[in-house]
FIKELUM-382184 format. One record per atom (N, C-alpha, C): residue in one letter; x, y, z. Coordinates in steps of 0.02 Angstrom, whole numbers, plus 50000, padded with zeros to 5 digits. Atoms other than C-alpha are relative to their C-alpha. Example, Ala and Ser with C-alpha at 12.3 -4.5 7.8 and 13.67 -1.06 7.14 Angstrom:
2
A500454994150000;A506154977550390;A500455006050000;S499584994149997;S506844994750357;S499615005550037;
END
This chain:
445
X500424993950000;X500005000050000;X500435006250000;X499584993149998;X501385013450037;X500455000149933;X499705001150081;X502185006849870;X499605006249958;X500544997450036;X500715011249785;X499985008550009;X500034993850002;X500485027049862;X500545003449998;X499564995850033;X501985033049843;X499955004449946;X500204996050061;X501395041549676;X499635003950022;X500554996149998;X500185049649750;X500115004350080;X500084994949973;X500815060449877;X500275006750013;X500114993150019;X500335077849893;X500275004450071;X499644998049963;X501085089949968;X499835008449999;X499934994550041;X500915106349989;X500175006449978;X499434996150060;X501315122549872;X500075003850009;X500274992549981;X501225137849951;X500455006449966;X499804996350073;X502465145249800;X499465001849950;X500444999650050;X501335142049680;X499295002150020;X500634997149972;X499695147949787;X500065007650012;X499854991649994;X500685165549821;X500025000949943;X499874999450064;X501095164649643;X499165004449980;X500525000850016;X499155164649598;X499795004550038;X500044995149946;X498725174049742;X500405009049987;X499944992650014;X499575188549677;X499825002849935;X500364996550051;X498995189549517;X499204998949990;X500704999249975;X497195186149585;X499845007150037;X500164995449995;X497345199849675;X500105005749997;X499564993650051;X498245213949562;X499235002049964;X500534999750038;X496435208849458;X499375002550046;X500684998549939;X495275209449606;X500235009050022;X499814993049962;X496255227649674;X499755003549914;X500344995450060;X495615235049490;X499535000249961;X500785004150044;X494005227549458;X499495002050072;X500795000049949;X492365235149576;X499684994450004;X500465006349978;X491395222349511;X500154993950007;X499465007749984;X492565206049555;X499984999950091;X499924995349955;X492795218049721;X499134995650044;X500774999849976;X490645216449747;X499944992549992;X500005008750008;X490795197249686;X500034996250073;X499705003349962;X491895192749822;X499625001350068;X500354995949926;X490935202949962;X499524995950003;X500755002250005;X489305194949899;X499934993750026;X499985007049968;X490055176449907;X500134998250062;X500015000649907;X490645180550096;X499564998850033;X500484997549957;X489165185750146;X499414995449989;X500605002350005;X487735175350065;X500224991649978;X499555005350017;X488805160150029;X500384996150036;X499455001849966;X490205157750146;X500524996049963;X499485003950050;X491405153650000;X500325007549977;X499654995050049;X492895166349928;X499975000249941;X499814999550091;X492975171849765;X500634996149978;X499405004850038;X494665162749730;X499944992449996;X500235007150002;X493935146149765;X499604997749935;X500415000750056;X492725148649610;X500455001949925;X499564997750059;X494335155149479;X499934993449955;X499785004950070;X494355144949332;X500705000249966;X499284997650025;X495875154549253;X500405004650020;X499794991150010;X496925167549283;X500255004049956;X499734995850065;X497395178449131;X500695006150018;X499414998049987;X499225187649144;X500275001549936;X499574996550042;X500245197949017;X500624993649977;X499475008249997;X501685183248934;X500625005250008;X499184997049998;X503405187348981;X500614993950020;X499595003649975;X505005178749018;X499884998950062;X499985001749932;X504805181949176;X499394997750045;X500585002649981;X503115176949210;X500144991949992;X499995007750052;X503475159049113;X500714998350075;X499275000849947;X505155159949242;X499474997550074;X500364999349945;X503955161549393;X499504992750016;X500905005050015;X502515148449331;X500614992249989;X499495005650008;X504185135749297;X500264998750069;X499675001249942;X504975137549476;X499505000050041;X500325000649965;X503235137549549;X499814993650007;X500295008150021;X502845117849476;X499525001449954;X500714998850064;X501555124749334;X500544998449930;X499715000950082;X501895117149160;X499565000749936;X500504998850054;X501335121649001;X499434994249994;X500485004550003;X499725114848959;X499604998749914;X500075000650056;X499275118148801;X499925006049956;X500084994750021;X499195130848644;X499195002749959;X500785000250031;X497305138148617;X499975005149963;X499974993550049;X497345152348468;X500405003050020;X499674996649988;X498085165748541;X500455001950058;X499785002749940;X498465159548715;X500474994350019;X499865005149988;X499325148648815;X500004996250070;X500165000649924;X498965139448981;X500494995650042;X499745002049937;X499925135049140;X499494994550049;X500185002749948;X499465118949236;X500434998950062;X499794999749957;X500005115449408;X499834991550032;X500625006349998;X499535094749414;X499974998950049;X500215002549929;X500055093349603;X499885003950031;X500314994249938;X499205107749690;X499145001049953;X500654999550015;X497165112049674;X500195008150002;X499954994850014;X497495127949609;X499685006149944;X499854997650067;X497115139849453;X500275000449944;X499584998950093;X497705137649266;X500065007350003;X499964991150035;X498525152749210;X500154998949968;X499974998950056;X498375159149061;X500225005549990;X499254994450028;X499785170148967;X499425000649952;X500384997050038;X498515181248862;X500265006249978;X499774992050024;X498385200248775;X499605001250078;X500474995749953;X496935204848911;X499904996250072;X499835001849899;X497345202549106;X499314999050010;X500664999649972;X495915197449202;X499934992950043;X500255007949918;X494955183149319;X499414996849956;X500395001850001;X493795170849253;X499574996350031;X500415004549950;X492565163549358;X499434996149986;X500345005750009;X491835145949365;X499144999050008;X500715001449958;X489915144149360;X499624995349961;X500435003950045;X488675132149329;X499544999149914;X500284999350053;X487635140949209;X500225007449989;X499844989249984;X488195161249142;X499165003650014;X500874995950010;X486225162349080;X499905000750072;X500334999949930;X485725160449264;X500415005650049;X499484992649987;X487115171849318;X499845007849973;X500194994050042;X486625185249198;X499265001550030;X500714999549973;X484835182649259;X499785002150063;X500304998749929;X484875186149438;X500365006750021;X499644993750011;X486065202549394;X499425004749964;X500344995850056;X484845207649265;X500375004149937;X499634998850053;X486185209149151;X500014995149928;X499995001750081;X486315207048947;X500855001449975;X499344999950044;X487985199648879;X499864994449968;X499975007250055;X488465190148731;X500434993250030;X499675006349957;X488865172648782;X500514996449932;X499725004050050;X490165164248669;X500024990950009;X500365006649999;X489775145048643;X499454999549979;X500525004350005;X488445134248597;X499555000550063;X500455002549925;X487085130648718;X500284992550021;X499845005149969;X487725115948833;X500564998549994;X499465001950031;X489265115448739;X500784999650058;X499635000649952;X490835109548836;X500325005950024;X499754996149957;X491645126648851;X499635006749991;X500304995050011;X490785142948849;X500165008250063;X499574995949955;X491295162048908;X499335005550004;X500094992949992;X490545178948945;X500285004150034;X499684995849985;X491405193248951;X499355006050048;X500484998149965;X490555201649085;X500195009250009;X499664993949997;X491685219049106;X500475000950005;X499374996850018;X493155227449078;X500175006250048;X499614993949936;X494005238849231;X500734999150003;X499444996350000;X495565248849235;X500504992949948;X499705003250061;X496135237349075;X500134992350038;X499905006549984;X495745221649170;X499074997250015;X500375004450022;X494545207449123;X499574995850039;X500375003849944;X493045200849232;X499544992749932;X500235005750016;X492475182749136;X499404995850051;X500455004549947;X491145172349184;X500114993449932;X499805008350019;X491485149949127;X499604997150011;X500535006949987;X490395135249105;X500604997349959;X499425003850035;X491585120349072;X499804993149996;X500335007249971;X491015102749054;X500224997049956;X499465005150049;X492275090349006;X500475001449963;X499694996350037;X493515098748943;X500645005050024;X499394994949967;X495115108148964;X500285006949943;X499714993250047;X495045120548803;X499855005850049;X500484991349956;X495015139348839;X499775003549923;X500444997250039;X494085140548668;X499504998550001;X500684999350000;X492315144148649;X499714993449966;X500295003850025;X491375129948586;X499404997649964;X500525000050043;X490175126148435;X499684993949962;X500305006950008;X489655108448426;X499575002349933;X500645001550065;X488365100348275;X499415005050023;X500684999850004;X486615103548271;X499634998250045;X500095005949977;X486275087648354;X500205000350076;X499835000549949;X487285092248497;X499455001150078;X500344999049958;X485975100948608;X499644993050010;X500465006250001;X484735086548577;X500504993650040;X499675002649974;X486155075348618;X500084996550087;X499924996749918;X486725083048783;X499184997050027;X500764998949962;X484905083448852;X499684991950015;X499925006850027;X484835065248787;X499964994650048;X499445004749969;X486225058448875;X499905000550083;X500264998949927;X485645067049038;X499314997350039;X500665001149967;X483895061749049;X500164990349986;X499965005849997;X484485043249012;X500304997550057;X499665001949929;X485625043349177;X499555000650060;X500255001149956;X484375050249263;X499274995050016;X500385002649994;X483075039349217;X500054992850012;X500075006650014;X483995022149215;X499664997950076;X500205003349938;X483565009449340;X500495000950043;X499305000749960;X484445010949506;X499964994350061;X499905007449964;X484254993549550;X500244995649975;X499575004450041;X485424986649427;X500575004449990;X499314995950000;X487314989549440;X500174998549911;X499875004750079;X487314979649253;X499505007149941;X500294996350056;X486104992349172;X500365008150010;X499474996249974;X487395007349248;X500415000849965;X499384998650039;X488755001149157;X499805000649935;X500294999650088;X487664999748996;X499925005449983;X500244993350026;X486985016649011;X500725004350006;X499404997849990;X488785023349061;X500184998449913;X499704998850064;X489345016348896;X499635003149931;X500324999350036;X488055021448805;X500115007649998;X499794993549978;X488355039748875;X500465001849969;X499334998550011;X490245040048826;X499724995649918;X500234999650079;X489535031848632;X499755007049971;X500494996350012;X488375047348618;X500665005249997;X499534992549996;X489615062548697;X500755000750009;X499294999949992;X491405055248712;X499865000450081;X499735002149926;X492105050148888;X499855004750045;X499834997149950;X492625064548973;X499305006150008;X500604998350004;X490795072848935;X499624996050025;X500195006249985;X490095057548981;X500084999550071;X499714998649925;X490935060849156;X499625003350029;X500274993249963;X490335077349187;X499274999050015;X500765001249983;X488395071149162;X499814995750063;X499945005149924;X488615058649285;X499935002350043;X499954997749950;X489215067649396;X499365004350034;X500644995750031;X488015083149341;X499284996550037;X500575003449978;X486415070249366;X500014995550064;X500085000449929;X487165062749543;X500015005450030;X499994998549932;X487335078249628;X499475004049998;X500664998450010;X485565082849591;X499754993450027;X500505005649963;X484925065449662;X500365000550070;X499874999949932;X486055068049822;X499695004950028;X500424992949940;X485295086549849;X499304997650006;X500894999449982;X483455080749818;X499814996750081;X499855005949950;X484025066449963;X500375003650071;X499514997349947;X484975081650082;X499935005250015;X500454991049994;X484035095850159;X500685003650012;X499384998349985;X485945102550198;X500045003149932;X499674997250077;X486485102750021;X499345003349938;X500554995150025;X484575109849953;X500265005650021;X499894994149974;X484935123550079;X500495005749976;X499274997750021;X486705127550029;X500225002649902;X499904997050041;X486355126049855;X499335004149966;X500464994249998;X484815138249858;X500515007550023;X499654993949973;X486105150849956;X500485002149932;X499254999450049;X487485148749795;X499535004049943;X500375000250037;X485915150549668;X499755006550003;X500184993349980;X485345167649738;X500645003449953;X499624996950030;X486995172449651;X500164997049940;X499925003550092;X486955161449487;X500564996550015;X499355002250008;X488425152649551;X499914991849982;X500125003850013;X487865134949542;X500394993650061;X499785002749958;X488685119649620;X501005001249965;X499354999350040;X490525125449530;X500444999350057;X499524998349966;X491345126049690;X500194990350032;X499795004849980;X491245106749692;X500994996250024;X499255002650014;X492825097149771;X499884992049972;X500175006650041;X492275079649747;X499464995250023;X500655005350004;X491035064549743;X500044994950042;X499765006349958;X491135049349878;X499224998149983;X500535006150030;X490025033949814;X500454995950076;X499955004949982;X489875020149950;X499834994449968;X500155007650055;X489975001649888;X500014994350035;X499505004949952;X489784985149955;X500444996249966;X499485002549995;X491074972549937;X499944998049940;X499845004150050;X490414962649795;X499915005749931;X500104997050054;X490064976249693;X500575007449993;X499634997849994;X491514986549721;X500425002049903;X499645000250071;X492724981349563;X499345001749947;X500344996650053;X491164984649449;X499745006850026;X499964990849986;X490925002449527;X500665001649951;X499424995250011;X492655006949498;X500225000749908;X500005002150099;X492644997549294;X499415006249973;X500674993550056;X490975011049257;X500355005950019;X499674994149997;X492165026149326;X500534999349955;X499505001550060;X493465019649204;X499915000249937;X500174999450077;X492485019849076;X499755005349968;X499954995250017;X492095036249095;X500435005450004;X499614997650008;X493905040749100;X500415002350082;X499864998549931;X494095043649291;X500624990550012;X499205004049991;X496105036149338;X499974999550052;X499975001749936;X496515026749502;X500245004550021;X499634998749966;X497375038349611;X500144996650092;X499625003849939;X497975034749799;X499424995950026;X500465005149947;X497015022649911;X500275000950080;X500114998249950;X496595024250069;X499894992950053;X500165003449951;X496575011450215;X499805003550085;X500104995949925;X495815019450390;X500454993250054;X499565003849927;X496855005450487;X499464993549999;X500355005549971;X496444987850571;X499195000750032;X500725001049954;X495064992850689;X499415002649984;X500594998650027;X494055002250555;X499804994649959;X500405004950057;X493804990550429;X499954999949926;X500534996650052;X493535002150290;X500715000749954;X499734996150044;X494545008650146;X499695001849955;X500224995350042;X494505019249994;X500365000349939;X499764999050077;X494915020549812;X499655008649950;X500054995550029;X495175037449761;X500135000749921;X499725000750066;X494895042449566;X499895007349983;X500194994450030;X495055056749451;X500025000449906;X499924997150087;X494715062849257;X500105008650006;X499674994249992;X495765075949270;X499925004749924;X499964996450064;X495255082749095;X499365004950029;X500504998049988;X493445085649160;X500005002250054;X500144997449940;X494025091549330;X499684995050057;X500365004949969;X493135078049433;X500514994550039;X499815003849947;X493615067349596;X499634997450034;X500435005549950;X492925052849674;X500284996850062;X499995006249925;X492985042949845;X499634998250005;X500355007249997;X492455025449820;X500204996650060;X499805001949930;X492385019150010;X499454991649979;X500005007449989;X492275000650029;X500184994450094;X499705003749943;X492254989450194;X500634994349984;X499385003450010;X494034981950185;X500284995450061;X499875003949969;X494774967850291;X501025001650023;X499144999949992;X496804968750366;X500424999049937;X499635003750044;X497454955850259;X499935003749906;X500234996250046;X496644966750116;X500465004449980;X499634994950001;X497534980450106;X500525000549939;X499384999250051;X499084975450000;X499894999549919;X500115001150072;X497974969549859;X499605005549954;X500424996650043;X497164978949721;X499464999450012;X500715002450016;X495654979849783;X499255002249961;X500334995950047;X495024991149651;X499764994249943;X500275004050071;X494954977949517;X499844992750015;X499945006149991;X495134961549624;X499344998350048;X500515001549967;X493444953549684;X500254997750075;X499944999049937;X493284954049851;X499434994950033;X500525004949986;X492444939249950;X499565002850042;X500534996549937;X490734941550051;X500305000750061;X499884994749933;X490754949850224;X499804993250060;X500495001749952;X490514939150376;X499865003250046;X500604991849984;X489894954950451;X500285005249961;X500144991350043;X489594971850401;X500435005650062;X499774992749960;X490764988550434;X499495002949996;X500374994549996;X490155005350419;X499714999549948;X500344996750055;X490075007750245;X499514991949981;X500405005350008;X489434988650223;X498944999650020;X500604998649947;X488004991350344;X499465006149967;X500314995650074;X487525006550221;X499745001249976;X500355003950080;X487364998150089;X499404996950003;X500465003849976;X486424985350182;X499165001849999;X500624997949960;X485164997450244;X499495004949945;X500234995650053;X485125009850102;X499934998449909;X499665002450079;X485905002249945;X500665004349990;X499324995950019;X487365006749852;X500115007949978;X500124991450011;X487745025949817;X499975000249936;X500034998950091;X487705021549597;X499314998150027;X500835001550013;X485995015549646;X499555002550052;X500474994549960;X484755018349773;X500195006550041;X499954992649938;X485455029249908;X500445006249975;X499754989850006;X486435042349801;X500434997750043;X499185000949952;X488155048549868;X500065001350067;X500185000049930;X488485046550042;X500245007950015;X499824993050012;X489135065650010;X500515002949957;X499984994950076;X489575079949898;X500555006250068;X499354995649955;X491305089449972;X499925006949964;X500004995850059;X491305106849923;X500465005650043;X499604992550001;X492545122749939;X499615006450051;X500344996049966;X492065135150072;X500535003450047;X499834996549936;X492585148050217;X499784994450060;X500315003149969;X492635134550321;X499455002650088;X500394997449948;X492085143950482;X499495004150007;X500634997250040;X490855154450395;X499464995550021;X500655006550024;X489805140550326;X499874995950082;X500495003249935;X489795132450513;X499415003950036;X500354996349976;X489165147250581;X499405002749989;X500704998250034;X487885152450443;X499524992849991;X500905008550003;X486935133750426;X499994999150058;X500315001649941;X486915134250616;X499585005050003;X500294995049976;X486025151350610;X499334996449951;X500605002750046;X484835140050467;X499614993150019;X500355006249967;X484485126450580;X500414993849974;X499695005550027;X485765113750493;X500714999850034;X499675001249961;X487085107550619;X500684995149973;X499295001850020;X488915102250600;X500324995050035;X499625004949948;X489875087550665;X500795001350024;X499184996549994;X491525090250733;X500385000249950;X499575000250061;X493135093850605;X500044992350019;X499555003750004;X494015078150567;X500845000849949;X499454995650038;X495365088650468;X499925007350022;X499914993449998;X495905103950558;X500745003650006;X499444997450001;X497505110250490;X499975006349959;X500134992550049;X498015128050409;X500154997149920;X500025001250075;X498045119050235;X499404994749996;X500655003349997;X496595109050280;X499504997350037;X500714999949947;X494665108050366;X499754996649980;X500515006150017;X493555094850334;X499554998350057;X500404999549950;X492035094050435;X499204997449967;X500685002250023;X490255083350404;X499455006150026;X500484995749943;X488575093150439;X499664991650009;X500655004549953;X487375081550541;X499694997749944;X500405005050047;X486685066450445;X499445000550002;X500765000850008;X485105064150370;X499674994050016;X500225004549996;X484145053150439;X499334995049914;X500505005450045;X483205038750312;X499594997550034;X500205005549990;X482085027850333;X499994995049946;X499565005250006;X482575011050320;X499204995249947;X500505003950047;X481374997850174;X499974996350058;X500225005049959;X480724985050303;X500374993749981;X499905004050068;X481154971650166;X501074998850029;X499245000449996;X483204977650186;X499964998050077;X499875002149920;X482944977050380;X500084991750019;X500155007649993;X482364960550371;X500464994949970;X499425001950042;X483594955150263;X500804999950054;X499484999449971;X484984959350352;X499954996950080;X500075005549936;X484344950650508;X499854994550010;X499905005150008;X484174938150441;X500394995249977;X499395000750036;X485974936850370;X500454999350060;X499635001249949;X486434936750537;X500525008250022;X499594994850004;X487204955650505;X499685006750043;X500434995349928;X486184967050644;X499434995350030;X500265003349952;X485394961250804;X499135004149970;X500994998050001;X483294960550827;X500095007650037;X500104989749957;X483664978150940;X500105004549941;X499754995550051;X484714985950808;X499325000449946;X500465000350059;X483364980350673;X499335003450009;X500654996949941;X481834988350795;X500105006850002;X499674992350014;X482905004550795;X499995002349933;X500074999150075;X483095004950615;X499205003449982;X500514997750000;X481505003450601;X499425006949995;X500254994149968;X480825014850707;X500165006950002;X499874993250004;X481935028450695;X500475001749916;X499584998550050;X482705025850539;X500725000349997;X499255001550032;X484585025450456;X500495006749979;X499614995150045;X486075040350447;X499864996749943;X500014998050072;X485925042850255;X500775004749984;X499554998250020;X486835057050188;X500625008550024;X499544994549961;X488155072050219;X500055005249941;X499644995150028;X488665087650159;X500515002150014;X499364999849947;X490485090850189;X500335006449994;X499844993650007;X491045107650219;X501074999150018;X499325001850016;X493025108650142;X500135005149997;X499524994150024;X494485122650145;X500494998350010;X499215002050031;X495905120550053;X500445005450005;X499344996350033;X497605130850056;X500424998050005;X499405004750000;X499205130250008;X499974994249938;X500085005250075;X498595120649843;X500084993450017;X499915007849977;X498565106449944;X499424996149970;X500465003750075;X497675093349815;X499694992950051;X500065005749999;X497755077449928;X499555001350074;X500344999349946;X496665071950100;X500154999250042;X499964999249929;X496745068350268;X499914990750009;X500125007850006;X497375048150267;X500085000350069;X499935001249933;X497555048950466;X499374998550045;X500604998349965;X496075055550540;X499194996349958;X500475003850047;X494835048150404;X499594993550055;X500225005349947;X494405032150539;X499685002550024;X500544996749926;X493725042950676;X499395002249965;X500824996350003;X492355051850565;X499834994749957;X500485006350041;X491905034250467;X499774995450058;X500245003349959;X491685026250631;X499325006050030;X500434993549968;X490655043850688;X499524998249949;X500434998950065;X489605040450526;X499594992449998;X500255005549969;X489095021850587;X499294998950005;X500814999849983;X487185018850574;X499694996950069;X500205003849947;X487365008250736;X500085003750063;X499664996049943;X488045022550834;X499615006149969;X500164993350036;X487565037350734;X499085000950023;X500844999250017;X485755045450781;X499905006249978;X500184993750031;X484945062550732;X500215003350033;X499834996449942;X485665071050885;X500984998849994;X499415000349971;X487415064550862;X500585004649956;
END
């Protein structure tokens, strides 16, 4: 396992975050309305404006290219008249060496942005189309952008077929309509998805159409993303996706994220006395990160257990127990939560003033916070209860409780990153998956 991860750890950059950090805010000190952006997302949001950058735009010079080389940013690619700076081991900003300085910022939709401003700009793109811009204003010769990006890493505008809209719309209402009581008709419609729009499009809908079945399933993340929506911002400030799985269906989870282009990265074991591990992935074209949590055994650990079937349980962990109660997160129960970018002490303070309560951190360092709000309670199918007590995998009390009061469900996880720190918190991870326990866990805890 430390083999393995070896590749994968992160570290982090706080060169390359001052780097960014100063030409974020050279753009923000000459722009009012970037200025009123950032105030707005404090205040009605509890998220910074730099958390939502898509790009940063910068004058080209030797010495800029000098700066973006000794920071860890490498060229990324050449788009017409541009050229962009990635950074692959820090969660940072692309910069982009342009004619016209400026900030572009990430949002779900611009139309909906433009709409709650009451402003009229030309949008460049297609409708739905993977990349699309509006130039929103121009102050003291620097550039306020607004981004929709889906699947995709151009920074040109995009003008698909004919066909495409119809497509798109297509491909989305087929994910959300398949069955989600077959992991087999999942991977069909997955490939059928990536036939229609190509892979890394194919990603983004996925994703796109789970974290719309986790909010309908998470008065937390309704709440939160009603507060973002007041400002057209959308869910853009996502960090990433965690699907629970049980055991046998594990390796075919991780084969339908593969097939829509999402790469193993590190794995995660919480130790002996949890039980549990994790198979982190990403499609780093489309932006997108998953944590696939799995109940894992000791002896486990060294093997692949991303691709290598994994024998039944003779009992159930956390995430097993779950599954048990809820189903898997590709099928019935949706993701066990949706991580997202925030002021972390903000956001505790404002969803406690909204009635939505926080569980302790389990990541509290100055490059990184990680903190659940208070689970949703379910209720549990009778059918699964029964099932599982009769598998020998929860007692007649436990199954009476269930019952009666129902099953933690799901989370919203309030995240702040600095320091471009990209990777998570492999230490502490145990304590809040045992805190997250349906056998321990109630509405109060």
């Amino acid at each position: 396992m430390d083999d393995y991860n070896a590749a994968f750890i992160w570290k982090e950059e706080p060169v390359a975050e001052e780097l960014t950090l100063q030409l974020f805010n050279h753009s923000l000190q000459r722009h009012s309305a970037l200025q009123q952006l950032d105030e707005q997302l404090h205040q009605l949001t509890s998220t910074r404006l730099f958390d939502w950058v898509d790009h940063l735009v910068t004058a080209d010079s030797p010495e800029i290219r000098s700066r973006l080389q000794e920071a860890g940013y490498e060229e990324e690619g050449v788009f017409s008249k541009v050229v962009s700076f990635r950074h692959l081991g820090a969660q940072l900003p692309t910069i982009v060496l342009g004619l016209q300085p400026g900030v572009a910022i990430s949002v779900d939709s611009i139309s909906d942005f433009l709409m709650v401003r009451g402003l009229q700009r030309d949008i460049d793109g297609s409708l739905y189309s993977p990349y699309r811009r509006s130039l929103i204003e121009i102050e003291q010769e620097t550039a306020f952008w607004i981004v929709e990006r889906r699947g995709t890493r151009t920074m040109e505008a995009s003008y698909p077929s004919d066909e495409y809209v119809s497509d798109y719309l297509t491909s989305k209402e087929l994910w959300k309509t398949r069955s989600r009581n077959s992991l087999d008709d999942a991977i069909r419609c997955a490939k059928e998805l990536v036939d229609m729009m190509g892979r890394d499009l194919a990603a983004w809908i996925v994703c796109e159409v789970e974290r719309e079945y986790w909010q309908s399933r998470n008065r937390a993340g309704h709440i939160q993303k009603g507060r973002q929506d007041r400002l057209g911002m959308g869910w853009a400030n996502h960090d990433h996706h965690t699907f629970r799985s049980s055991r046998d269906n594990f390796p075919s989870l991780v084969s339908l994220f593969e097939l829509l282009g999402f790469q193993c990265r590190e794995r995660f074991y919480a130790g002996e006395e949890a039980g549990w591990g994790a198979q982190v992935m990403e499609n780093s074209i489309s932006g997108l990160i998953l944590f696939l949590d799995v109940d894992l055994k000791p002896e486990e650990v060294a093997i692949d257990f991303a691709h290598e079937a994994l024998p039944p349980e003779d009992e159930l962990g956390t995430i097993g127990l779950w599954c048990g109660l809820h189903g898997d997160s590709i099928l019935e129960a949706g993701m066990h939560h949706l991580e997202l970018q925030f002021n972390f002490d903000d956001l505790r303070r404002d969803l406690d003033a909204l009635g939505v309560g926080m569980m302790a951190p389990f990541s509290d360092f100055d490059y990184l916070k990680q903190a659940f709000t208070q689970g949703e309670m379910w209720p549990v199918d009778p059918q699964r209860g029964e099932a599982l007590l009769n598998q020998g995998y929860i007692t007649s009390e436990q199954a009476e409780k269930f019952q009666k009061d129902g099953a933690v469900g799901s989370h919203m996880e309030n995240l702040q990153r600095r320091k471009g720190y990209k990777g998570f918190n492999q230490k502490n991870v145990s304590n809040i998956i045992k805190r997250t326990d349906p056998r321990t866990l109630t509405s109060k805890s």
